[in-house]
N, C-alpha and C positions, 0 to 999 in steps of 0.2 A: 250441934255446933260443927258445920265445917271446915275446914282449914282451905284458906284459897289462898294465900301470901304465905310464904317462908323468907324470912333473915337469913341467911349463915354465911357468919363468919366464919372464915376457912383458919386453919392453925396448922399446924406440923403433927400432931397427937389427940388434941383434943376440940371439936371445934364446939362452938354455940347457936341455937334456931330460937328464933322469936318467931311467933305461930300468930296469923291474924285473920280475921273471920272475914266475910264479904262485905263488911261496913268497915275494916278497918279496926277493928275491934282487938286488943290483945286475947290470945284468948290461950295462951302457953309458951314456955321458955323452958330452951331443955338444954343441958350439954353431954354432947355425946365425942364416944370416943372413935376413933379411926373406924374400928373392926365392929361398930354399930350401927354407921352410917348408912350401908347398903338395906338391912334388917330397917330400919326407923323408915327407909323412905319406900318402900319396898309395902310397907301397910297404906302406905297416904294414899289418898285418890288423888287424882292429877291434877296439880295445884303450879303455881306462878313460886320457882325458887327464886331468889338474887340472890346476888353473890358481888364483891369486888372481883375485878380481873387481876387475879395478882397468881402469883406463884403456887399454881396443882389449880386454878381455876378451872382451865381448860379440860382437864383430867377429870375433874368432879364433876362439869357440865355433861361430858359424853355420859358417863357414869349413870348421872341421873335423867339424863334424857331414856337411856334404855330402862329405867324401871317407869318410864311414862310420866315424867315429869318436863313442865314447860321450865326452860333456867332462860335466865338473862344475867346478863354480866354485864357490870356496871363500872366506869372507869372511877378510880379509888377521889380522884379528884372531885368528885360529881356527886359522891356520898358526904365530907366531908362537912357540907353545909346545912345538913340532918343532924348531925349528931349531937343530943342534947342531955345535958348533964357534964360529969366527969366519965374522962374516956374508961370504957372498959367493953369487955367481948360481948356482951349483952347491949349496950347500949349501940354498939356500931352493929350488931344484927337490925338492931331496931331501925336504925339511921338508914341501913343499905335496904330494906323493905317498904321504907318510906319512900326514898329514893326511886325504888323504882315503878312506884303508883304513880309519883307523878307524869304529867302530861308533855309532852315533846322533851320527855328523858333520852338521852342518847344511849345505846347498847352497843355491846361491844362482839364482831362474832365471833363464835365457837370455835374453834379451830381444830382441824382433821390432828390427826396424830402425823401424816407426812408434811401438812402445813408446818407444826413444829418441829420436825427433822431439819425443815428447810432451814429453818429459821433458826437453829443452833449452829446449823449448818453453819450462816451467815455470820453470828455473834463468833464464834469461833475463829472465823478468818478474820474480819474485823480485831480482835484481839492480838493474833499473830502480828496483824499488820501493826500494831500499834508498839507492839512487841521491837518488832524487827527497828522500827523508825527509833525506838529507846537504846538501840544496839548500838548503832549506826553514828545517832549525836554524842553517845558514848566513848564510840570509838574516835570519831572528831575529837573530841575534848580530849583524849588521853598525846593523840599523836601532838595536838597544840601547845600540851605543856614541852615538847620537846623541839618546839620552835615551826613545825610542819602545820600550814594549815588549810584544810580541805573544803571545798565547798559543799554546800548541803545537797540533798539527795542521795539516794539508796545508790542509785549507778553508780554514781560518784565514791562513793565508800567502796562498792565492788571491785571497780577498776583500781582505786587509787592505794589501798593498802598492799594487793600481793603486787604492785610495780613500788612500794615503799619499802618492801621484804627485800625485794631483788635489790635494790639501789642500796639500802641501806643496813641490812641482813647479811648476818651469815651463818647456813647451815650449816649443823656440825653432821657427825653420821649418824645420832640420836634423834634427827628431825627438828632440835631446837632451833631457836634461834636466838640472834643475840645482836643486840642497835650495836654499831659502832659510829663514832661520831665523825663527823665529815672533817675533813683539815681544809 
């Protein structure tokens, strides 16, 4: 019986492999833990893993490519319409190895380790950026309850609060500051 299809479901700790022969055939279900994973796959001859593309996919593909395994990543969408029964970690093994025998399945690739540098890289500023824009109409809304009101954009918040400080501020020798209201 040889093992040419691997399921796994990836986890945080502990994941699960549904085993399938060259007809498709179940032919083993196992769950292993983190610090087993390399050891379990490391005995296989070089077999077709799937995997969803979700979070340490990327990590476990390289992984198991260097002990000579073929992986495919499967976008989680694209599995979902395999899975049968009630959901559990076995059965989406099952679903994600089904999934990827079929014929004009779509794959998702691998990604280098600086590809994902980039790409945190990216999410990362994205966030700030989204960040900064939550500051900004923040600070719009606070000056509006005092009758002041700014128009949208970052510039516009940039310029228009320290000439709001000067006009309408006053520092003491402590750096504070403090509204006074206009007569």
């Amino acid at each position: 019986m040889k093992i040419t299809t691997i399921g796994l479901d990836l986890a945080k700790s502990v994941f699960h492999i549904v085993s399938f022969d060259g007809k498709h055939n179940e032919v083993g279900k196992r769950m292993l833990r983190r610090a087993q994973m390399r050891d379990y796959f490391t005995q296989l001859d070089g077999c077709v893993v799937a995997m969803e593309a979700c979070a340490g996919a990327h990590y476990w593909a390289r992984e198991l490519e260097k002990l000579g395994q073929t992986v495919k990543l499967i976008p989680p969408q694209f599995v979902k319409p395999y899975v049968k029964g009630n959901k559990n970690d076995y059965n989406d093994a099952r679903a994600i190895a089904e999934a990827a025998t079929r014929p004009g399945m779509r794959f998702v690739g691998i990604k280098t380790v600086e590809q994902q540098d980039i790409q945190a890289l990216h999410r990362l500023r994205q966030q700030r950026v989204k960040e900064r824009t939550a500051l900004c109409n923040q600070l719009r809304a606070l000056v509006a309850e005092y009758g002041i009101v700014m128009n949208k954009g970052v510039a516009t918040v940039k310029r228009g609060i320290p000439l709001l400080l000067n006009q309408w501020g006053q520092i003491n020798q402590w750096g504070q500051t403090r509204l006074i209201p206009s007569l």
